[in-house]
N, C-alpha and C positions, 0 to 999 in steps of 0.2 A: 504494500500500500504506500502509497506517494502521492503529493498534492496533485504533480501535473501527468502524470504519468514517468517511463522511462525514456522518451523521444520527442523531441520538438524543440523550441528555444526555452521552454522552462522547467526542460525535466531536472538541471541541478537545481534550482532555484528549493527554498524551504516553503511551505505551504501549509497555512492554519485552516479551521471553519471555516475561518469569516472572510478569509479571502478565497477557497473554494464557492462560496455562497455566492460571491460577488463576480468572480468571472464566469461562475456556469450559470449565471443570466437569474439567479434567483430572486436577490434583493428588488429587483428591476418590476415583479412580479406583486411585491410583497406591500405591505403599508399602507399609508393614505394616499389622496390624490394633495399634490403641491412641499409632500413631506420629502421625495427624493428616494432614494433607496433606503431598505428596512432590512437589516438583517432577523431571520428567525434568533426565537428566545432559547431554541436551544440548540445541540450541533449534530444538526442534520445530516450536513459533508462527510462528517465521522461518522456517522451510524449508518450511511449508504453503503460509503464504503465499505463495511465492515459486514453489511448484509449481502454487499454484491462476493464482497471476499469468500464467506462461510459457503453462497453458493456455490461459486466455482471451483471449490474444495470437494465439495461430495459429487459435482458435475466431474472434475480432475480423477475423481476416485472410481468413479463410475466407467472412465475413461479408461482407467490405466485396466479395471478387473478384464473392461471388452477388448482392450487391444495389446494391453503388456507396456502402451507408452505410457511416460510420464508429461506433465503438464508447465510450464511456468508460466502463471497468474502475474500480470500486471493491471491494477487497480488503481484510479486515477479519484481523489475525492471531489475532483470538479468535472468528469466527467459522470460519475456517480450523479451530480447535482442535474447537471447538463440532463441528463433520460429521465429524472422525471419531471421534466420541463416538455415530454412531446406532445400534451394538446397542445401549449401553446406555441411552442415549434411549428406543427402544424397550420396555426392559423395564422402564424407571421408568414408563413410559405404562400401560404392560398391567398391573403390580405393585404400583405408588406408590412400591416403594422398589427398592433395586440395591443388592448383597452395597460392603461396607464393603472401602475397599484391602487387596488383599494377601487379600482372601477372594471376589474374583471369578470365571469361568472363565478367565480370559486373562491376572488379576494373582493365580495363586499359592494359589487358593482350590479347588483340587483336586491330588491328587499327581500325576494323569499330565500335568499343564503346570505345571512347576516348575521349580528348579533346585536342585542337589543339591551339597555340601561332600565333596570325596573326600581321603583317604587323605594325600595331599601338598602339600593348603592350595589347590591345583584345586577346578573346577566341573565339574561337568555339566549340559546342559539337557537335559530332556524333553519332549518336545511330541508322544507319544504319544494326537493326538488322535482319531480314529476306533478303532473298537471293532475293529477286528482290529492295529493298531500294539501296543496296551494291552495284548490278550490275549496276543502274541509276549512284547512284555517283563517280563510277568508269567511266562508259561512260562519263558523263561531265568532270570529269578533267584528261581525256585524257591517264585513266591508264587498260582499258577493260582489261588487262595478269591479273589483282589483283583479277577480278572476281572472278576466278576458286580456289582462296586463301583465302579467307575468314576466314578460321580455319585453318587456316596453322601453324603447331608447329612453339613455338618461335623464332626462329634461320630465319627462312621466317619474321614470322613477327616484327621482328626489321629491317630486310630491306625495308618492306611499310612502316613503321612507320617514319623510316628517310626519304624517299620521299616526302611522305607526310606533316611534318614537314617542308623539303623544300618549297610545292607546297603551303600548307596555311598561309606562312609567307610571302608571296608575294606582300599579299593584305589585306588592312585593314579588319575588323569582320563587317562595311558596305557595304563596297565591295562585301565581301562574299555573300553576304543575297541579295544583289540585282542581284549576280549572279546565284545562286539556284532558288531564284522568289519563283514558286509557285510548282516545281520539288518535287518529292515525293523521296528524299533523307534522309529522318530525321535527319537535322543539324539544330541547332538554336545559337542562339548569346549566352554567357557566360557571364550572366549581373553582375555586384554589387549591391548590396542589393538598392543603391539609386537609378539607374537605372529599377529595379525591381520595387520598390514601387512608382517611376514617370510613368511604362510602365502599370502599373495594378491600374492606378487611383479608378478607378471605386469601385473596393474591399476595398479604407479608405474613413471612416467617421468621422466627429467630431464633439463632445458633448460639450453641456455648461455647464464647471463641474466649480460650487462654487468657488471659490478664488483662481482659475486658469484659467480661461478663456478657449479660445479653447483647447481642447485637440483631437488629429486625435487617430484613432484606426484602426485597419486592421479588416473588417468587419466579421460578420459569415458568418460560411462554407459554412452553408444552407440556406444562400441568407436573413438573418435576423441580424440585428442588436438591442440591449438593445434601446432604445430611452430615456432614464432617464442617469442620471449621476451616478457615485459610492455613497453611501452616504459617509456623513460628519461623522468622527469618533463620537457613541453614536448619532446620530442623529433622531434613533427610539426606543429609550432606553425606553421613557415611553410609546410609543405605545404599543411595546411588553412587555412589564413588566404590564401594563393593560390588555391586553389580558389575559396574564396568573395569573389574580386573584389579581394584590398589589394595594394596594388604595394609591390615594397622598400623605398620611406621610408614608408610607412603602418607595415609591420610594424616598421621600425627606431625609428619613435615609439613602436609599445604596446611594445617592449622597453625603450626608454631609460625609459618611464613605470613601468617595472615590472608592466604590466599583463598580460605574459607573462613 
């Protein structure tokens, strides 16, 4: 894994998130209209990477069982950013150009995929994306003319957007939820992260890790968790230094040497 890849004019170069983010077109995508680029809150470029990595390992492994060959993976975290950028790739290819942040379909540039300020300093999200979602939560809060607007150039939808605005500030983001119930609207609460991780108990766990006591962890993906602690720095130093052939005064010189 490497910011630019291993070939081009910036494959020595060093490469963080926020500059992976920024040259594979992301920030571009992201924030308000007149704010400029927005970097994501968290790091995206790393975690792409890192899932594009793990895939082409067991793709690699899968490879080498069918043909005997081995693989070398090179992983770029802006080109990571770059693919999943192709809708709007796409509609800069077909258009020339793509709606400025914060006025796209999926960053904010239509009311029924937005998020909305309520009553008690809460959010709501909406992601009322298929035309019968829209058309329920237009029936419930009493706006059916919005129906037929759903993709309505700008200039429309800054005026649902101000109603709406109005209409979910009315009432607190529990309010909300108990007014939607069990309606096939797609709105959910806008949590904080502490909120989040008290609302999804079930996904942390916590280990008895040596000379810190518990420690909570956000469980695996795939419904499994480690059951063993991290180890203790050097803690299987001469296991593995046994395995790999050093007898007890080998291992007792790299430790007098400091070299474990």
């Amino acid at each position: 894994i490497s910011g630019f890849g291993q070939t081009g004019p910036y494959a020595g170069r060093p490469g963080f998130d926020q500059i992976a983010q920024g040259m594979g077109g992301l920030m571009s995508v992201t924030g308000l209209p007149g704010q400029g680029p927005v970097r994501a809150g968290i790091a995206v470029a790393d975690s792409a990477a890192g899932l594009y990595c793990a895939f082409g390992i067991l793709a690699a492994l899968l490879e080498r069982r069918r043909t005997g060959r081995g693989q070398a993976l090179d992983i770029s975290m802006t080109d990571g950013v770059l693919r999943w950028l192709a809708l709007y790739a796409a509609e800069q290819w077909a258009t020339g150009t793509i709606p400025a942040g914060g006025r796209g379909p999926l960053s904010g540039g239509y009311a029924y995929y937005s998020v909305y300020a309520t009553a008690d300093g809460g959010a709501l999200t909406v992601a009322a994306v298929e035309p019968r979602f829209w058309t329920n939560l237009c029936h419930m809060l009493d706006r059916e003319q919005y129906a037929a607007l759903q993709h309505a150039p700008w200039p429309g939808q800054a005026r649902i957007f101000a109603d709406l605005d109005a209409i979910f500030a009315s009432r607190t983001r529990d309010q909300w939820m108990a007014f939607f119930g069990d309606a096939e609207v797609c709105v959910g609460p806008a949590l904080t992260l502490a909120e989040a991780l008290d609302r999804h108990s079930e996904q942390i766990s916590a280990l008895d890790q040596p000379g810190e006591g518990s420690v909570r962890q956000i469980g695996g993906m795939f419904g499994s968790t480690a059951s063993r602690p991290a180890p203790a720095l050097g803690e299987h130093s001469d296991e593995l230094l046994t395995s790999l052939g050093y007898d007890g005064s080998e291992i007792a010189g790299l430790r007098a040497a400091s070299v474990i």
